[in-house]
Backbone as XML, in Angstrom:
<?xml version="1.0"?>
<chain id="A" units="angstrom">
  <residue number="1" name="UNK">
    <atom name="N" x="47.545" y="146.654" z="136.308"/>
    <atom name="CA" x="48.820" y="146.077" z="136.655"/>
    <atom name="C" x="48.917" y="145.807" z="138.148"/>
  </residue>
  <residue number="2" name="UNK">
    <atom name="N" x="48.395" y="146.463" z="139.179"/>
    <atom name="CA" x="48.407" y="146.499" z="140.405"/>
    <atom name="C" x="47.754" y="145.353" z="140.830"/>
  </residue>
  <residue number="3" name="UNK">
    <atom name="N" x="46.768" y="144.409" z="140.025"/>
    <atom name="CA" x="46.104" y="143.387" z="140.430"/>
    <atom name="C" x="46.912" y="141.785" z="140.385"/>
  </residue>
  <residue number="4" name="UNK">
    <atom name="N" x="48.052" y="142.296" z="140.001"/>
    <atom name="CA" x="49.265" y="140.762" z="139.932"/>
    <atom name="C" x="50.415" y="141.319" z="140.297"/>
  </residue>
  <residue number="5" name="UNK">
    <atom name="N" x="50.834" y="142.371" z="140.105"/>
    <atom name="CA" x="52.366" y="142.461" z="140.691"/>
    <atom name="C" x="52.164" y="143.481" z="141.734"/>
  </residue>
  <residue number="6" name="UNK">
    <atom name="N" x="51.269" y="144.219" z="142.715"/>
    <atom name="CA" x="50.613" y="144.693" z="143.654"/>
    <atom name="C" x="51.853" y="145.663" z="144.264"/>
  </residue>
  <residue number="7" name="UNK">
    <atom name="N" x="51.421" y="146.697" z="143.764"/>
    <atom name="CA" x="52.003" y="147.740" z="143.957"/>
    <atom name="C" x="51.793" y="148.233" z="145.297"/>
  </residue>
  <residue number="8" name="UNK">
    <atom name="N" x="52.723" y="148.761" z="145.909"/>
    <atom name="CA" x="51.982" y="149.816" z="147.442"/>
    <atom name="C" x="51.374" y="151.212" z="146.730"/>
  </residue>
  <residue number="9" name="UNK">
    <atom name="N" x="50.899" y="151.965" z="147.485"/>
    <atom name="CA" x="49.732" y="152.438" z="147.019"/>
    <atom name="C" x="50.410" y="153.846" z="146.237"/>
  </residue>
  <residue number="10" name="UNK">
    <atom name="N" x="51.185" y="154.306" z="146.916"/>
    <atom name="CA" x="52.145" y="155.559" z="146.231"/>
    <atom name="C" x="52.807" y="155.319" z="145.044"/>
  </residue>
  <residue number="11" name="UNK">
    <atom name="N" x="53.010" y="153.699" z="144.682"/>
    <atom name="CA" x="53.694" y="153.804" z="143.212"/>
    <atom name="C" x="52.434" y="153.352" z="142.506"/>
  </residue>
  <residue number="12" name="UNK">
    <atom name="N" x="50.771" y="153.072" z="143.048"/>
    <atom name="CA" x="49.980" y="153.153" z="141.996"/>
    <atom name="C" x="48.961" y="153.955" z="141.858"/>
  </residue>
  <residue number="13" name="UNK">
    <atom name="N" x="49.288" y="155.210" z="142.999"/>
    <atom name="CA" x="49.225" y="156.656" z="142.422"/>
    <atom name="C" x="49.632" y="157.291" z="141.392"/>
  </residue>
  <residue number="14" name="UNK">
    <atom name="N" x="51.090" y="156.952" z="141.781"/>
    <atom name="CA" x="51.903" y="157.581" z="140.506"/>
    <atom name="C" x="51.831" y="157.043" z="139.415"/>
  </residue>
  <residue number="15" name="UNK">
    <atom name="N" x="51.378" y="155.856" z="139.426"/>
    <atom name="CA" x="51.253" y="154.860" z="137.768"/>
    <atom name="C" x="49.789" y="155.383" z="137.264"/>
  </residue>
  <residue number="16" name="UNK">
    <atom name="N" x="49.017" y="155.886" z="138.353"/>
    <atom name="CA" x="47.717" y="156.605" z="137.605"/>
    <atom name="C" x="47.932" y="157.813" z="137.072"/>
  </residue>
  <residue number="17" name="UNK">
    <atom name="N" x="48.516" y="158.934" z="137.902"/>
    <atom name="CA" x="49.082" y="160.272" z="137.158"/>
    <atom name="C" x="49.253" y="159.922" z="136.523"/>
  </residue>
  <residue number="18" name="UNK">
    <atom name="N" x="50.410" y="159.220" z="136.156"/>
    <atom name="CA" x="51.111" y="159.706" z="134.867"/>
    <atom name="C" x="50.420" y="159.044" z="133.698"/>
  </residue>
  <residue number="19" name="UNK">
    <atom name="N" x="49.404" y="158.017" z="133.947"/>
    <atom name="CA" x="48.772" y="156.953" z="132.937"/>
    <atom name="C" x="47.823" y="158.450" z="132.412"/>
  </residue>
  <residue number="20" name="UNK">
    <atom name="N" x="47.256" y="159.269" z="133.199"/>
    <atom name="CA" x="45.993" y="160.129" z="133.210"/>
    <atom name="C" x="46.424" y="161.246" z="132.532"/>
  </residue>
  <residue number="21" name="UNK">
    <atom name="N" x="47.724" y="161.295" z="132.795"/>
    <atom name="CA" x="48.797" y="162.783" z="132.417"/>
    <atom name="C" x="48.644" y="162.602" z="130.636"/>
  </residue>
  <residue number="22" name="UNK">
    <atom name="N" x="49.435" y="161.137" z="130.494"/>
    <atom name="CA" x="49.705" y="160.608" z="129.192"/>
    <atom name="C" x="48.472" y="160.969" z="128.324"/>
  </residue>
  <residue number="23" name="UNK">
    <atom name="N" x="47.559" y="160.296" z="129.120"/>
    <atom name="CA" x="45.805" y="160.752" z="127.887"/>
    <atom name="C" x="45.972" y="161.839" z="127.780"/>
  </residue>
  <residue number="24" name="UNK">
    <atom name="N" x="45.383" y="162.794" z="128.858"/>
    <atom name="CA" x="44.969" y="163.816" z="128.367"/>
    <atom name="C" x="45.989" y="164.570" z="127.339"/>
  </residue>
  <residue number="25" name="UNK">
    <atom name="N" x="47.536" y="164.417" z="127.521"/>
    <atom name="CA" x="48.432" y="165.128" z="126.837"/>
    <atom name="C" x="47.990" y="164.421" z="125.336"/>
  </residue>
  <residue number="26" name="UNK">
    <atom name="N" x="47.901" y="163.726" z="125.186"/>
    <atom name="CA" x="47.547" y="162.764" z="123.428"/>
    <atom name="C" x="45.969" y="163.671" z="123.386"/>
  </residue>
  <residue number="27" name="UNK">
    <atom name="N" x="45.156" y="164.283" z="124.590"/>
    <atom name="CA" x="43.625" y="164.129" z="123.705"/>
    <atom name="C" x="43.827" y="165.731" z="123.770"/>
  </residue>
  <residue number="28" name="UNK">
    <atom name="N" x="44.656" y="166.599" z="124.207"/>
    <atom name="CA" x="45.028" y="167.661" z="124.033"/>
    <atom name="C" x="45.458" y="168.310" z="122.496"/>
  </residue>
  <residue number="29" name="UNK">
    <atom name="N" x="46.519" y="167.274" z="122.322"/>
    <atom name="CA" x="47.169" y="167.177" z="120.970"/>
    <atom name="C" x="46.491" y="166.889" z="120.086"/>
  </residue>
  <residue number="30" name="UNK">
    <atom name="N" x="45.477" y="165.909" z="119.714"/>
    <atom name="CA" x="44.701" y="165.398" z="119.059"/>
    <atom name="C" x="43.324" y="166.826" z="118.814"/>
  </residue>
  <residue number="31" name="UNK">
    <atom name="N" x="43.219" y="167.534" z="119.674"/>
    <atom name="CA" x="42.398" y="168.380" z="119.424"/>
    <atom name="C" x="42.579" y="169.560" z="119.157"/>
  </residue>
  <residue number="32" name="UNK">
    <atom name="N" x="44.529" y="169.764" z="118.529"/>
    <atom name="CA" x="44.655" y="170.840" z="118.170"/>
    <atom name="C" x="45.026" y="170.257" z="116.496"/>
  </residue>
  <residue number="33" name="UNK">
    <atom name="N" x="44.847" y="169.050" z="116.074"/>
    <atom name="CA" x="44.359" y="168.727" z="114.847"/>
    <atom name="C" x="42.937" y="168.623" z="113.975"/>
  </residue>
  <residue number="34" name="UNK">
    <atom name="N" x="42.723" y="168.851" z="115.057"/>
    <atom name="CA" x="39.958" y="169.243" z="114.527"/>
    <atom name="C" x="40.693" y="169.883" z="113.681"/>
  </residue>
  <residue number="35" name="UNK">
    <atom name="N" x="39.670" y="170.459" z="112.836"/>
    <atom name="CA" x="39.587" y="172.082" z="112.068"/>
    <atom name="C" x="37.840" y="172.566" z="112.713"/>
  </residue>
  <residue number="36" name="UNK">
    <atom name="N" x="36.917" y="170.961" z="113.302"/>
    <atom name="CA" x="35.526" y="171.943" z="113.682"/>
    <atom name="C" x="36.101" y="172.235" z="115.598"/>
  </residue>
  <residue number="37" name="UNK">
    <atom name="N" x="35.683" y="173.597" z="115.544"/>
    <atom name="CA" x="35.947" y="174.350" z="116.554"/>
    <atom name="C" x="35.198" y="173.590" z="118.215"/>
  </residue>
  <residue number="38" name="UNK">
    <atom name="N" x="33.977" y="172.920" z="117.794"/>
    <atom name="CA" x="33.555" y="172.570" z="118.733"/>
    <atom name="C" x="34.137" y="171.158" z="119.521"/>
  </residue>
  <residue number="39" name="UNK">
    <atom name="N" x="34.703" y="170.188" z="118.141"/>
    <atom name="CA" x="35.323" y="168.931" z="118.891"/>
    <atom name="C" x="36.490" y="169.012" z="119.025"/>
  </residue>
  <residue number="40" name="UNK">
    <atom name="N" x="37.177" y="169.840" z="119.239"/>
    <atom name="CA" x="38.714" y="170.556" z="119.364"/>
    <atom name="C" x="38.594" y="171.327" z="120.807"/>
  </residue>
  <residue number="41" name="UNK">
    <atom name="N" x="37.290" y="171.887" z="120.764"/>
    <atom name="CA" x="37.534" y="172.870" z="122.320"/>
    <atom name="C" x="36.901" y="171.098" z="123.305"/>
  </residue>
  <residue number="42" name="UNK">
    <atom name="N" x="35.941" y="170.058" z="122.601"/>
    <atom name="CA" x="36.115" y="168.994" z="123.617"/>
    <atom name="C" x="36.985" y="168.454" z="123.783"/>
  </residue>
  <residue number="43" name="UNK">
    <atom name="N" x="37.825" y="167.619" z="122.888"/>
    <atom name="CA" x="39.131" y="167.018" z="123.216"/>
    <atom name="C" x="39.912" y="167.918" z="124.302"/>
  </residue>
  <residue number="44" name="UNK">
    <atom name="N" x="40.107" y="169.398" z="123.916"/>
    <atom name="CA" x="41.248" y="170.079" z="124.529"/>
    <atom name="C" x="40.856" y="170.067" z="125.933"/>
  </residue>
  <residue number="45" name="UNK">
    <atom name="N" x="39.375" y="170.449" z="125.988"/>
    <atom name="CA" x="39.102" y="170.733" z="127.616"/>
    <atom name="C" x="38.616" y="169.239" z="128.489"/>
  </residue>
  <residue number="46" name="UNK">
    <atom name="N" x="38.888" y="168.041" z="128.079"/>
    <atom name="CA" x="38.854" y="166.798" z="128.405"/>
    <atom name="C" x="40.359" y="166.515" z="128.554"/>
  </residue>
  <residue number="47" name="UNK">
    <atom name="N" x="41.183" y="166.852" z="127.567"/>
    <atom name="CA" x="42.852" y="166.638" z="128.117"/>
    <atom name="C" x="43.117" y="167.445" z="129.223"/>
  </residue>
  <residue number="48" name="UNK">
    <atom name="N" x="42.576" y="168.518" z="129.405"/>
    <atom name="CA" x="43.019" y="169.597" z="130.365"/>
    <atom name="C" x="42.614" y="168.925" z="131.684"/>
  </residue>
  <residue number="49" name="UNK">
    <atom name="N" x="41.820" y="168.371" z="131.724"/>
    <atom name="CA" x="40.782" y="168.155" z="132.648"/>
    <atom name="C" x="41.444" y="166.400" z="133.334"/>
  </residue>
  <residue number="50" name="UNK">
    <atom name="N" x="42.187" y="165.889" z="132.582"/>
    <atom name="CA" x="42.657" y="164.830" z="132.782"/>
    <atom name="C" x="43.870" y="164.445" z="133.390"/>
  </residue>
  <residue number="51" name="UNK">
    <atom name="N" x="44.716" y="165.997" z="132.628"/>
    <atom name="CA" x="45.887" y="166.426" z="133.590"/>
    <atom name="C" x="45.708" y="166.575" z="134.867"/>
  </residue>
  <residue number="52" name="UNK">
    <atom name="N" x="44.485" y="168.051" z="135.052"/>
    <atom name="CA" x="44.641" y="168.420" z="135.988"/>
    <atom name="C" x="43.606" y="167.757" z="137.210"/>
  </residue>
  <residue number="53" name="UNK">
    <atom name="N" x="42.950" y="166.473" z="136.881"/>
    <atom name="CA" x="42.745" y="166.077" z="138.098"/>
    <atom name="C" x="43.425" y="165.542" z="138.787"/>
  </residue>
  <residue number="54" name="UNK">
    <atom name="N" x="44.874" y="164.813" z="138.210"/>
    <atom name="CA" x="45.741" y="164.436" z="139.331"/>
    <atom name="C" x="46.247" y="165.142" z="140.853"/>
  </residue>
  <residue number="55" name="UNK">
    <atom name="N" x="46.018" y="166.643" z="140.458"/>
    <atom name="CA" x="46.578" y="167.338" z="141.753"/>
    <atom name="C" x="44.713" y="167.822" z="142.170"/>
  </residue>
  <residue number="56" name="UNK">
    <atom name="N" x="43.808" y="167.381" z="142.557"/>
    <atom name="CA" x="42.849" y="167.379" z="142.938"/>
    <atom name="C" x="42.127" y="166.214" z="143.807"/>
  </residue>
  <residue number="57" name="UNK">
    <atom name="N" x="41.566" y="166.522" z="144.588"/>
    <atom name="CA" x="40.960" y="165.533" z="145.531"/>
    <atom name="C" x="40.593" y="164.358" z="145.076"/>
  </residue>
  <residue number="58" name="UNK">
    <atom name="N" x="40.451" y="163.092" z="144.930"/>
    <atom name="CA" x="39.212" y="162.144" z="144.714"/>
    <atom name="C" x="38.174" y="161.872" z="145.347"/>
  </residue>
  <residue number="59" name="UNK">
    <atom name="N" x="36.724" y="162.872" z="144.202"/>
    <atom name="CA" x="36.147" y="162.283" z="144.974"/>
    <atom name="C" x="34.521" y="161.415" z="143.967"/>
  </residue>
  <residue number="60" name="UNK">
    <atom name="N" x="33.602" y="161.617" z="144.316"/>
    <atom name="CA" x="32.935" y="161.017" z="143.591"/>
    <atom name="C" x="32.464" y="161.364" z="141.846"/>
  </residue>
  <residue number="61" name="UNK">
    <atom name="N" x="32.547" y="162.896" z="141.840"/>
    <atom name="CA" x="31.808" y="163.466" z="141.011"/>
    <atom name="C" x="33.030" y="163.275" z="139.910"/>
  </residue>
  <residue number="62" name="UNK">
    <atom name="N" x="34.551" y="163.812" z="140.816"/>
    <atom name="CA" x="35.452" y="163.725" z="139.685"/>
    <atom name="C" x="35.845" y="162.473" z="138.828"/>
  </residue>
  <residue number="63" name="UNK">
    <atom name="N" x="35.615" y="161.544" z="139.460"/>
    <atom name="CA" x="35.764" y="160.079" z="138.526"/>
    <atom name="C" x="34.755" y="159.823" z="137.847"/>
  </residue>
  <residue number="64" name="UNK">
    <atom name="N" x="33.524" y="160.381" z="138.059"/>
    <atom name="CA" x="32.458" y="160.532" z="137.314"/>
    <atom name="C" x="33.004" y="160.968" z="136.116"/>
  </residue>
  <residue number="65" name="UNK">
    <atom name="N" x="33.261" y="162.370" z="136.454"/>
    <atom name="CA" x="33.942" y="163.144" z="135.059"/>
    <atom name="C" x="34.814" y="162.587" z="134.605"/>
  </residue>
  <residue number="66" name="UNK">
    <atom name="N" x="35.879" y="162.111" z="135.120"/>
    <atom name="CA" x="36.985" y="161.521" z="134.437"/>
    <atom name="C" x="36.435" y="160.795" z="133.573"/>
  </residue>
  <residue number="67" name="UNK">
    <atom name="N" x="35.895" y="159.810" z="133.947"/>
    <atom name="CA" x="35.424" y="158.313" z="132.860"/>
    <atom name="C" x="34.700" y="158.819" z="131.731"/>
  </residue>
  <residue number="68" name="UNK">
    <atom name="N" x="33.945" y="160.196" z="131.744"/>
    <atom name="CA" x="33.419" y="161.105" z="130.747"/>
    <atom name="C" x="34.345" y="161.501" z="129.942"/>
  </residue>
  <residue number="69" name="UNK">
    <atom name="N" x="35.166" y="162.112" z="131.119"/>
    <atom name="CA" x="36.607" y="162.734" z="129.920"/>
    <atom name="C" x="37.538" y="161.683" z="128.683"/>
  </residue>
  <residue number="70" name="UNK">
    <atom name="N" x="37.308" y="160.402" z="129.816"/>
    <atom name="CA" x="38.416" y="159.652" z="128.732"/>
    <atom name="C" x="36.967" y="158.848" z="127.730"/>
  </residue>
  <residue number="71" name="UNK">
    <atom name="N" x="36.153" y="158.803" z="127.367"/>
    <atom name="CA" x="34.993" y="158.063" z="126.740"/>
    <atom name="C" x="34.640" y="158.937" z="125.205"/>
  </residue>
  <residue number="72" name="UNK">
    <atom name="N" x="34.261" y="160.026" z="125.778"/>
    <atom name="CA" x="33.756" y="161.543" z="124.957"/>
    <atom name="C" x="34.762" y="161.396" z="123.621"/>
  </residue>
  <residue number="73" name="UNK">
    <atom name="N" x="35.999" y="161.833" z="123.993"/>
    <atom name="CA" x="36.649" y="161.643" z="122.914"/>
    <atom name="C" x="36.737" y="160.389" z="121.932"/>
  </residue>
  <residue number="74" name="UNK">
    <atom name="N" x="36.624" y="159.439" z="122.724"/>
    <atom name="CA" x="36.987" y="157.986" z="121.598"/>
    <atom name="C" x="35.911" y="158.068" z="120.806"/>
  </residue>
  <residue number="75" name="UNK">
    <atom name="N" x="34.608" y="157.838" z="121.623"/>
    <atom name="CA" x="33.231" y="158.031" z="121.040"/>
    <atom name="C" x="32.887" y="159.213" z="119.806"/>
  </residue>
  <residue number="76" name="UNK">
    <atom name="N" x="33.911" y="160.635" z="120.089"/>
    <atom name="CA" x="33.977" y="161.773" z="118.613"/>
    <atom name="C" x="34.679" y="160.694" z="117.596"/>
  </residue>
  <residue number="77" name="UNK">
    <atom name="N" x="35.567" y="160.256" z="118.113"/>
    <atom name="CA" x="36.481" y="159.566" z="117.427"/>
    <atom name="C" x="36.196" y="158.820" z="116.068"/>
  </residue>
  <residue number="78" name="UNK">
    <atom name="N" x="35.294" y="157.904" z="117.331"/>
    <atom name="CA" x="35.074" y="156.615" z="116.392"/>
    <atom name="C" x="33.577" y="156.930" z="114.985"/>
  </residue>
  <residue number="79" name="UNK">
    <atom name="N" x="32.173" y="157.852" z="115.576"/>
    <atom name="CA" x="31.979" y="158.977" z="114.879"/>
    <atom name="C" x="32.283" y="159.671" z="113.747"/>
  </residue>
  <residue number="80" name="UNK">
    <atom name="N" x="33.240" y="160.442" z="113.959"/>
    <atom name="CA" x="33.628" y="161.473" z="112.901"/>
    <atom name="C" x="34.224" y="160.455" z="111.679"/>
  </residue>
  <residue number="81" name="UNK">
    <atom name="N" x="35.208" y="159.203" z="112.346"/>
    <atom name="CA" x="36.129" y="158.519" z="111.296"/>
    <atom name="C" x="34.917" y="157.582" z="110.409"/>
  </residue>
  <residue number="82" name="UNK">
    <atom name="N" x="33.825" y="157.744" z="110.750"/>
    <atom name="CA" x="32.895" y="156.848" z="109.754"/>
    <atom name="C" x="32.177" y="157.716" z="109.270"/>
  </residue>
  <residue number="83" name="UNK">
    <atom name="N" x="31.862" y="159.194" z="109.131"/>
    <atom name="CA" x="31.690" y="160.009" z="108.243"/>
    <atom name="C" x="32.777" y="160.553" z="107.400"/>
  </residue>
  <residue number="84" name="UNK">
    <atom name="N" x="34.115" y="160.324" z="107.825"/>
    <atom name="CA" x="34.855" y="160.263" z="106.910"/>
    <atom name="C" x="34.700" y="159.244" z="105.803"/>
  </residue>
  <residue number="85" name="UNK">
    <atom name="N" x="34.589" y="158.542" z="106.285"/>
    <atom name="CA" x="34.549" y="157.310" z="105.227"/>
    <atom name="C" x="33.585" y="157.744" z="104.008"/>
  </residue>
  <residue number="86" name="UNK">
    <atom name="N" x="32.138" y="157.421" z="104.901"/>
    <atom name="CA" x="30.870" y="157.736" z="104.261"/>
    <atom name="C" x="31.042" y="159.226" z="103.238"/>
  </residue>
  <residue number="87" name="UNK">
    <atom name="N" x="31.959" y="160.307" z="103.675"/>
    <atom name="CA" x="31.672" y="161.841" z="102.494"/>
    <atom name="C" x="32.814" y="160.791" z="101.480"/>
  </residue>
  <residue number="88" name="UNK">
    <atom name="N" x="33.581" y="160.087" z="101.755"/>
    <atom name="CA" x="34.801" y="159.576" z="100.714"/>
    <atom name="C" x="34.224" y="158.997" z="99.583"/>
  </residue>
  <residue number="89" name="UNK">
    <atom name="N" x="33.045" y="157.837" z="100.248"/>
    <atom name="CA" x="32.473" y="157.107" z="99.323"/>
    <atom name="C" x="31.248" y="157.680" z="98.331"/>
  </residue>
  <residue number="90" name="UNK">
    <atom name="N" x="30.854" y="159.032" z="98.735"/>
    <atom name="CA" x="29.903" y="159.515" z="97.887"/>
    <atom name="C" x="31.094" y="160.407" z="96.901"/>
  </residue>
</chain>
């Protein structure tokens, strides 16, 4: 959004928090619906992790991680929902 209606830089801070806040709170939630223990503790500790880099430095490694954090999950996502399919159809 900042690339046409060009925000100063403090309201597209804050349009990132809270954009970053929003995920992780949905991939938080979303991972207290798993029942397998292992893609439930990823979602949860990728939401956690999404929150809480807003009050943390930027620097290289963490946007590294970030783009991990928000990817990981879609990628379980998209995954798990086509072995759903696949145990349905047998």
């Amino acid at each position: 959004m900042n690339w046409f209606l060009d925000f100063n830089s403090e309201i597209n801070t804050m349009i990132s928090a809270t954009m970053f806040s929003l995920i992780g709170i949905a991939y938080v939630y979303a991972g207290l619906l798993w029942y397998k223990k292992l893609i439930q503790t990823i979602f949860i500790l990728c939401g956690i992790f999404l929150i809480g880099m807003n009050f943390l430095n930027e620097t290289t490694w963490i946007s590294i991680m970030a783009i991990i954090c928000l990817l990981t999950p879609m990628i379980i996502g998209r995954i798990s929902s086509k072995d759903k399919k696949e145990l349905a159809e047998q």
